[in-house]
VOGU-3710 file (C-alpha; in Angstrom, 3 decimals, decimal comma):
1> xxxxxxxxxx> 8,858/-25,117/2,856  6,165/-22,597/2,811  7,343/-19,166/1,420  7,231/-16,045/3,150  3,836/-15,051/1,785  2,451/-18,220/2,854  3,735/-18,192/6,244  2,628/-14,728/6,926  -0,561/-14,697/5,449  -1,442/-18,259/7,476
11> xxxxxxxxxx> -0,404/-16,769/10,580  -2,997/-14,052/9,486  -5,516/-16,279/8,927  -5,277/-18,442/12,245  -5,575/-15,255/13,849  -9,278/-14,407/11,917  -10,105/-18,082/12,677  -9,354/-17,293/16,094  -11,302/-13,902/16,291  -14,606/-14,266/18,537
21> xxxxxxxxxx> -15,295/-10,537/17,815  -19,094/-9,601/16,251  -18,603/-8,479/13,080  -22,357/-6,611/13,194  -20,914/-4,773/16,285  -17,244/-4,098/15,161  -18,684/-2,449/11,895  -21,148/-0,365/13,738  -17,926/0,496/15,262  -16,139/1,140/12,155
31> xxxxxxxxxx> -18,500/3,446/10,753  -19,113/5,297/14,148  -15,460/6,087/13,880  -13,815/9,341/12,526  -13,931/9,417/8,608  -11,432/8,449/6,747  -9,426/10,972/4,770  -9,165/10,577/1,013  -6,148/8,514/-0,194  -6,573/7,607/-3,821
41> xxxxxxxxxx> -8,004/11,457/-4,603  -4,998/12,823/-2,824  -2,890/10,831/-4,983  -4,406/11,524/-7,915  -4,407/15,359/-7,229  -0,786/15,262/-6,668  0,257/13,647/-9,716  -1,099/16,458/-11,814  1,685/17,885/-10,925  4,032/15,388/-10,551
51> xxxxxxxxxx> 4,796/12,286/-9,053  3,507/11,373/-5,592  5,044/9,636/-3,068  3,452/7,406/-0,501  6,575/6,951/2,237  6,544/3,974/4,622  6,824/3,745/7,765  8,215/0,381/8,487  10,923/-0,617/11,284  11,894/-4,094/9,345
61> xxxxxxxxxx> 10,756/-6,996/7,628  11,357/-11,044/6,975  14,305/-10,008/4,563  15,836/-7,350/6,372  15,581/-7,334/10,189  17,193/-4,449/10,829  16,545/-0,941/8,752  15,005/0,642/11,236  13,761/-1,403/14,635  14,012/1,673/17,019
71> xxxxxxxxxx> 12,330/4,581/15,006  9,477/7,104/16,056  6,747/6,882/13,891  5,978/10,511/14,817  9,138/11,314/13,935  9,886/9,456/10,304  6,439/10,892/9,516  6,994/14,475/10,200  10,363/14,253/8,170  8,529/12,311/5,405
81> xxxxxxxxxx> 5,512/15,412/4,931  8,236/17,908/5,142  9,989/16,417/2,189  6,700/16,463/0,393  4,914/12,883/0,536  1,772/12,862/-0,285  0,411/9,916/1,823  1,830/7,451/4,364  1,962/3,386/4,469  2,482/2,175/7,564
91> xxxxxxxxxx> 3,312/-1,294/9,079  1,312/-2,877/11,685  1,572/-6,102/11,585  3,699/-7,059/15,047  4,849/-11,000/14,070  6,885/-10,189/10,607  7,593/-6,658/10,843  7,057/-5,027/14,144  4,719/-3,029/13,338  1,804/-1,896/15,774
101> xxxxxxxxxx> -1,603/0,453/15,449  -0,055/2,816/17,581  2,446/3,300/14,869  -0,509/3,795/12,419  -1,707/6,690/14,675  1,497/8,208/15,720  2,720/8,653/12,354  -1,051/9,736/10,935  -1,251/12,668/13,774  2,104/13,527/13,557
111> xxxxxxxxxx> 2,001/13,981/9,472  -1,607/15,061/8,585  -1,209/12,685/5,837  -3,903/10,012/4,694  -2,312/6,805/5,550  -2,470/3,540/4,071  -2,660/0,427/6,723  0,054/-1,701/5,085  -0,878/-4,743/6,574  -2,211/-8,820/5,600
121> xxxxxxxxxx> -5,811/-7,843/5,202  -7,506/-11,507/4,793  -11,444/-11,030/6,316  -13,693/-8,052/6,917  -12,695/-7,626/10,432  -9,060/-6,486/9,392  -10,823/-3,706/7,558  -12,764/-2,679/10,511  -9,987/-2,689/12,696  -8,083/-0,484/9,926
131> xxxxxxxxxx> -10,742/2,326/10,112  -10,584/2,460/14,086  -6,921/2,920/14,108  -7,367/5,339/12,089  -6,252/4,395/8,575  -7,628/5,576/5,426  -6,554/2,753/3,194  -6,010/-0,852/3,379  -3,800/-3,145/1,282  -5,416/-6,464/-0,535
141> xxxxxxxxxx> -2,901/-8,880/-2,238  -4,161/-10,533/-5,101  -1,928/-13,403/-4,388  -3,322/-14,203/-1,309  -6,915/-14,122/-1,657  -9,240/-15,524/-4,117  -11,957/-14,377/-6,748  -14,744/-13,941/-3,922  -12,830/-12,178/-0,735  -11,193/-9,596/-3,504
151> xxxxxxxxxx> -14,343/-9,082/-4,026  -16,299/-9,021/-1,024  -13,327/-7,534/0,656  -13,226/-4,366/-1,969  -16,757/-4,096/-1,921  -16,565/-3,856/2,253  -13,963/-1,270/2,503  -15,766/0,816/0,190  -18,497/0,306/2,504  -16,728/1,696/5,260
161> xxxxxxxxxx> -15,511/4,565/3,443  -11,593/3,133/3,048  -9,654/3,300/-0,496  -8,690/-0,328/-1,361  -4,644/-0,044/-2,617  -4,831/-3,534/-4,740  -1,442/-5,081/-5,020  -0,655/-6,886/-8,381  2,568/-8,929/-9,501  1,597/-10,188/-13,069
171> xxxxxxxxxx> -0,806/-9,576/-15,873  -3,158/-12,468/-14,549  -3,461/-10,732/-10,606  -4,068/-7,598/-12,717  -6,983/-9,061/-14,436  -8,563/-10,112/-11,325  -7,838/-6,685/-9,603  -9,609/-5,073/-12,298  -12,109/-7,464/-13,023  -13,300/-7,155/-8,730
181> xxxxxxxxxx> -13,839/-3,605/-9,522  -9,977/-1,771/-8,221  -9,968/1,669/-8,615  -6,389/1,834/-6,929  -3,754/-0,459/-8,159  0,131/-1,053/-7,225  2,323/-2,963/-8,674  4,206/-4,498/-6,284  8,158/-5,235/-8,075  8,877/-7,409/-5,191
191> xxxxxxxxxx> 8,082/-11,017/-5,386  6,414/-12,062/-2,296  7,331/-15,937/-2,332  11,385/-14,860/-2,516  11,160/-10,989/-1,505  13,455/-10,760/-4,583  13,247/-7,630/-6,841  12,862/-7,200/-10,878  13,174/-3,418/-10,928  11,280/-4,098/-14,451
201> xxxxxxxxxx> 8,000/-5,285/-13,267  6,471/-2,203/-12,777  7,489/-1,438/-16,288  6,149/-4,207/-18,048  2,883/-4,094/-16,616  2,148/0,134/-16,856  0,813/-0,305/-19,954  -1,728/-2,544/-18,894  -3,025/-0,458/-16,332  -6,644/1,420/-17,452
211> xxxxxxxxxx> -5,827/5,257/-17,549  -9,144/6,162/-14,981  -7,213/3,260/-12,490  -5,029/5,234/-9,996  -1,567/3,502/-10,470  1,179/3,206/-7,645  4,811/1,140/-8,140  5,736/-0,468/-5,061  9,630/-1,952/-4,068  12,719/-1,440/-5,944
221> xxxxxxxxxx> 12,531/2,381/-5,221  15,707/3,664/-4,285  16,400/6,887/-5,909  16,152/9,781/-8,232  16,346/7,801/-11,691  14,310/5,304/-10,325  11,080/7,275/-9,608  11,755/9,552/-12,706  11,577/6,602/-14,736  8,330/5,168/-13,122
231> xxxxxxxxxx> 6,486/8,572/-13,705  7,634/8,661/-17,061  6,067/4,826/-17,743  3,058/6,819/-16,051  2,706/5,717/-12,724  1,457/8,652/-10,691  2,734/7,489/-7,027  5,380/5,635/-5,463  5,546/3,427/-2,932  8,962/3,712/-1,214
241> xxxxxxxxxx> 10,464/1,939/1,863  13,437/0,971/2,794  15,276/4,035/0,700  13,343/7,000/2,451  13,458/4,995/5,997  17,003/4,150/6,182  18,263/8,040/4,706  20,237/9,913/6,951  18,125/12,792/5,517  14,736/11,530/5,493
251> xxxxxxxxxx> 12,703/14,373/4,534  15,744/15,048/1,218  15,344/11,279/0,700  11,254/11,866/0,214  12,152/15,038/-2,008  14,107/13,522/-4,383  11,697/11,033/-5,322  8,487/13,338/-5,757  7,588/15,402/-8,347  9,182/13,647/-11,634
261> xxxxxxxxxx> 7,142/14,100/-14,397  4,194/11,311/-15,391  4,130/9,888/-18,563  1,452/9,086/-20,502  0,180/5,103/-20,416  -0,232/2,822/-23,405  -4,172/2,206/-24,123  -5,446/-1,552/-22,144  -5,229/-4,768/-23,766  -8,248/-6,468/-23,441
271> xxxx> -8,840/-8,034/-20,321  -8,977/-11,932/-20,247  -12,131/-13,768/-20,141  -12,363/-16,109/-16,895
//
């Protein structure tokens, strides 16, 4: 039985397969479009002063089909900048977590916020279609591509002006994140195959983590102690979900987890040879 990354990022890739779109004429596109805002710089200049959040705007997913089906991106967003986020992720994938580019756009507009495209990027024209709904930043999972479309794909969405967020489970998908040139990396505390959490992951692996690489912990977010104890490992962003979009009080929710001090980060082991 194929696990939940496999089935969604085959799905993904079925759909590519099945894309007659030029890519020459969709990038032309792309770069014709409005430019991106900065989203690694933003969170970077936030965590000077404390820790950032990046809030997500996300109506449900293959483990939980229900946190939030009937929301208004606009609105989630507008309580998420007024608690002090620094940047947005937003769902669009339809199939696994209805999710939609209008969503992207709504909550962009209605937050001023750069705004990450948290999505199954697997081919260039994902990226392309990230800039022209208006994203700033697109999500690659080490775990589901391989040596040469990390690469190619981190090289393209620097070539249409997009921050990469690089998502990372172990000290081996760090490696390759780093070793493909990341600039942006989050550690992502839920495993993909299961959707289980080890609220230690993010932990274990900080110290890894290269002190010029902008670092975010992703999943197993959900209050207070949590993100204080992330910032003090020295993570200098969040990535928060289901706690922020399920509060009754979304824009407290988003306040309570920003701000926490960052710690400073062990120096990096040496990274593997191939």
């Amino acid at each position: 039985m194929a696990t939940y990354l496999e089935a969604i990022v085959a799905a993904h890739r079925a759909m590519a397969r099945d894309d007659r779109r030029d890519l020459d004429h969709l990038t032309a596109a792309a770069l014709a479009a409005a430019a991106p805002w900065p989203f690694a710089d933003a969170l970077a200049a936030a965590a000077s002063s404390g820790l950032a959040v990046i809030a997500e705007v996300k109506r449900r997913s293959p483990s939980r089909p229900d946190l939030a089906p009937g929301l208004d991106p606009g609105e989630v967003a507008a309580a998420y900048a007024a608690g002090g986020a620094t940047c947005l992720s937003v769902l669009t994938d339809a199939e696994f977590f209805g999710g939609s580019a209008d969503d992207l756009a709504a909550a962009r507009r209605a937050s001023g916020r750069p705004t990450l495209r948290k999505d199954f990027t697997v081919g260039p024209a994902d990226v392309c279609d990230a800039r022209l709904m208006g994203a700033d930043a697109v999500l690659l999972i080490v775990a589901a591509l391989d040596d040469a479309e990390l690469s190619g794909l981190l090289a393209f969405t620097g070539r249409l002006g997009l921050d990469a967020l690089v998502e990372v489970h172990d000290d081996a998908e760090l490696d390759r994140a780093l070793g493909a040139g990341a600039t942006l990396v989050g550690v992502n505390q839920r495993d993909l195959a299961t959707f289980a959490v080890d609220p230690d992951r993010a932990e274990r692996l900080a110290g890894s983590i290269p002190a010029h690489v902008v670092s975010v912990a992703e999943s197993g977010v959900g209050d207070a102690a949590d993100a204080a104890r992330l910032a003090a490992a020295g993570y200098q962003a969040v990535l928060v979900g289901e706690a922020v979009v399920t509060a009754s009080d979304r824009a407290a929710a988003v306040a309570a987890l920003a701000g926490h001090p960052v710690g400073p980060r062990a120096a990096r082991r040496p990274v593997a040879s191939p």
